[in-house]
N, C-alpha and C positions, 0 to 999 in steps of 0.2 A: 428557545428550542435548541438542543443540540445539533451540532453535525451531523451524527448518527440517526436523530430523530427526523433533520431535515431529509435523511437520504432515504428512510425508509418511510415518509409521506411519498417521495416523489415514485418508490417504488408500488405503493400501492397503488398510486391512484393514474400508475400508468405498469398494470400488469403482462403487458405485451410487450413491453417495452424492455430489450434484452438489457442495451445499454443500462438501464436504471437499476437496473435488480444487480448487476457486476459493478455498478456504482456503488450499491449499496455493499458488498463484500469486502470493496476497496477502503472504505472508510471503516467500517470494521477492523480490519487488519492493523491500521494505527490509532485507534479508540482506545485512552487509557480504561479500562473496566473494575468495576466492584466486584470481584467473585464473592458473593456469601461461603462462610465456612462456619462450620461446627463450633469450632473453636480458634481463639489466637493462634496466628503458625508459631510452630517452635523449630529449631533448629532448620528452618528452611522447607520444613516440612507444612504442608497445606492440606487440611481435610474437608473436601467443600460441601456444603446442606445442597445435598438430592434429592428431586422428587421425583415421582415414579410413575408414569402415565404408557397404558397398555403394554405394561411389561416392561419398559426401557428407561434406562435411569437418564434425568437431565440434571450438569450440573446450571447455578443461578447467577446470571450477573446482571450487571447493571453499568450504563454511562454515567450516572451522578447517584453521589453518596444520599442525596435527598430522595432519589429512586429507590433507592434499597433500602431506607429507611419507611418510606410510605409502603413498599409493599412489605416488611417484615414488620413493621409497625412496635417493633422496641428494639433497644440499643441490639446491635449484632457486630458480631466477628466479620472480616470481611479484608482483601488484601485486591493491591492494585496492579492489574497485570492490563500491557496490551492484546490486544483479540488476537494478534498472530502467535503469541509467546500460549495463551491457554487454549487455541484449538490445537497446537502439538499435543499439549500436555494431556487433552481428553481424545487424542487420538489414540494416546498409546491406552487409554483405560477403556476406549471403546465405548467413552461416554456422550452424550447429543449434550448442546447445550441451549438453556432457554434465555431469553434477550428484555428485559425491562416490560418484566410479568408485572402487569395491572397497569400497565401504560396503554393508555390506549390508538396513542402515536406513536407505536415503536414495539408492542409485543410480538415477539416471533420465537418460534421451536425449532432449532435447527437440528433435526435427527442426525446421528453420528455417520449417517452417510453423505451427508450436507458436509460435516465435519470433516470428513476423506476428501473429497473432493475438492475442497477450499484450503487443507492444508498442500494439498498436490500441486494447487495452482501457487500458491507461495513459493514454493521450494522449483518452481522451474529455473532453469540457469539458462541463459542464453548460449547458441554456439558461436564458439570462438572461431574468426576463419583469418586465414594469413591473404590479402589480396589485394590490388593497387587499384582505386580505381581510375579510369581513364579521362571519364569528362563530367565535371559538376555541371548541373542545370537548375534551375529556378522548377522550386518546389509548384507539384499542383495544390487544387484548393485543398486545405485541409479544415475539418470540423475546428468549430471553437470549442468545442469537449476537451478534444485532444492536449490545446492549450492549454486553456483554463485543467487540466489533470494535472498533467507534466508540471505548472506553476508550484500547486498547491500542493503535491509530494516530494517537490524538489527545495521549497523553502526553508524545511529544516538546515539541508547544506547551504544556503548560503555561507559562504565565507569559504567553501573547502574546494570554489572555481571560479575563475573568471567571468566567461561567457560560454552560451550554449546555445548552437544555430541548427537552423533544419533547412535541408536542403534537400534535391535530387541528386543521384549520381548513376553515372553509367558504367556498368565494369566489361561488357563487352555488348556486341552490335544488339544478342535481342537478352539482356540481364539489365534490367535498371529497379531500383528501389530508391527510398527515401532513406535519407543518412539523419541521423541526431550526433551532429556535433561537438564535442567537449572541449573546451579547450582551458589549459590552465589549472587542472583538476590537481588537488593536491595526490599524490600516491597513495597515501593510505588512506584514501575516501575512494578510490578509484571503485572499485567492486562493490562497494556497497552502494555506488550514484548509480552504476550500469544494470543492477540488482533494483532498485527503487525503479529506473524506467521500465525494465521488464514487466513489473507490478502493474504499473502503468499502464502499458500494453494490453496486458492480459486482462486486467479489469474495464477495458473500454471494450464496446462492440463496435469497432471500426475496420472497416474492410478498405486496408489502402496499399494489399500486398506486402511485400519486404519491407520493413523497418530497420534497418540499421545504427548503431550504435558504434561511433570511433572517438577516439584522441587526438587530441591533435598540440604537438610544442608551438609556441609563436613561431621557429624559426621554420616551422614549414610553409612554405610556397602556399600551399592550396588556403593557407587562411586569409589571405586578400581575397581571391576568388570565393571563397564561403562567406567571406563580409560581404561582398557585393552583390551576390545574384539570391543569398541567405534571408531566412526569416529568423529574427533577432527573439529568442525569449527573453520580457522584460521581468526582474526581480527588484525588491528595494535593494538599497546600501545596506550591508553588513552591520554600520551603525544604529540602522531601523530593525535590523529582527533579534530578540534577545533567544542568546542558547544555541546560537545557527549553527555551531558544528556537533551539538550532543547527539542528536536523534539517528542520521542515517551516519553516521560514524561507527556510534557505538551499536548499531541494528544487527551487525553479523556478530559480535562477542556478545549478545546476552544469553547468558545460562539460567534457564529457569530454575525454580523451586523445584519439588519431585510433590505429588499427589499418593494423598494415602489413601 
């Protein structure tokens, strides 16, 4: 069973449950996908096979080639896009899209307002803010969701940081949030890591207030104090993950295809 398949069992079979359905969108968003198309792309150009239910066109994909093949049941056209790169692209044609049709763990119709909605939540950027804060403290409990998230979206970069702690901080007598620590970040992964925890964020339903997001050089002071009172996210060795700086490196220069 797929990622995407595991994520949308646990959605169903827990329909109340917000977390699991923003789970399920999250895994979505980096799901390599089969779009069916009419024909081979040419020149970058993609024509995708729509089907048409109460008026409203859906384009077809799929998480495995074996999926688009069992449901179109002979050889097909077909091009590999992640789920964040083709809901832009049906956003601008105003098209819904339908999810590993004839699967019985994993069929879903996301109408193009699903589609709004889901590209809106990608494209949020964090606010920048210029501020010192004044007293780190030892984080309250936090969900093992949150963990286990942050792991598993942040494993592509390994290799483009060191280490990454969470802690409490206080920036004045009644302002305190929780800080996500960086430290060691290479520069040019910078935006696209702080971009990946956003995701993160938004696709968890956790209510733990401000979450912040800094950098931090070794020769800053406050990184002895965030080792010490910090809670450490553990990653493998660099050695152990193949491809660790492709995925959130290259996440903000991919240029899609254009849809015909």
């Amino acid at each position: 069973m797929t990622q995407l398949n595991k994520a949308f069992v646990e959605m169903a079979q827990n329909p109340e449950n917000n977390d699991a359905r923003l789970n399920y969108y999250g895994v979505l968003a980096d799901t390599n996908l089969f779009l069916l198309l009419e024909q081979e792309p040419s020149n970058e150009i993609l024509e995708p096979k729509f089907i048409q239910l109460e008026g409203k066109n859906f384009a077809l994909a799929f998480d495995s080639e074996d999926s688009l093949s069992e449901f179109y049941g002979e050889a097909a056209a077909f091009a590999q896009i992640t789920g964040r790169v083709l809901a832009k692209m049906l956003l601008e044609e105003k098209v819904g899209l339908g999810i590993n049709l004839g699967i019985s763990e994993g069929e879903l119709l996301l109408p193009w307002e699903i589609i709004k909605w889901f590209v809106n939540v990608l494209d949020e950027t964090p606010d920048l803010i210029q501020t010192t804060p004044k007293k780190f403290l030892c984080a309250k409990a936090l969900p093992e969701v949150l963990f286990k998230a942050l792991q598993q979206k942040l494993m592509p970069a390994v290799g483009l940081f060191d280490e990454i702690w969470i802690c409490a901080v206080e920036y004045n007598e009644d302002e305190t949030s929780h800080l996500i620590c960086l430290m060691g970040v290479q520069n040019s992964a910078q935006q696209a890591i702080v971009k990946s925890i956003n995701e993160v964020l938004s696709f968890t339903d956790i209510d733990l207030g401000n979450i912040d997001v800094a950098h931090f050089s070794y020769d800053d002071k406050a990184c002895t104090k965030i080792r010490e009172i910090g809670i450490k996210l553990e990653f493998p060795e660099v050695s152990e993950v193949k491809n660790a700086t492709s995925d959130v490196k290259n996440k903000l220069a991919l240029q899609p295809p254009k849809l015909r």
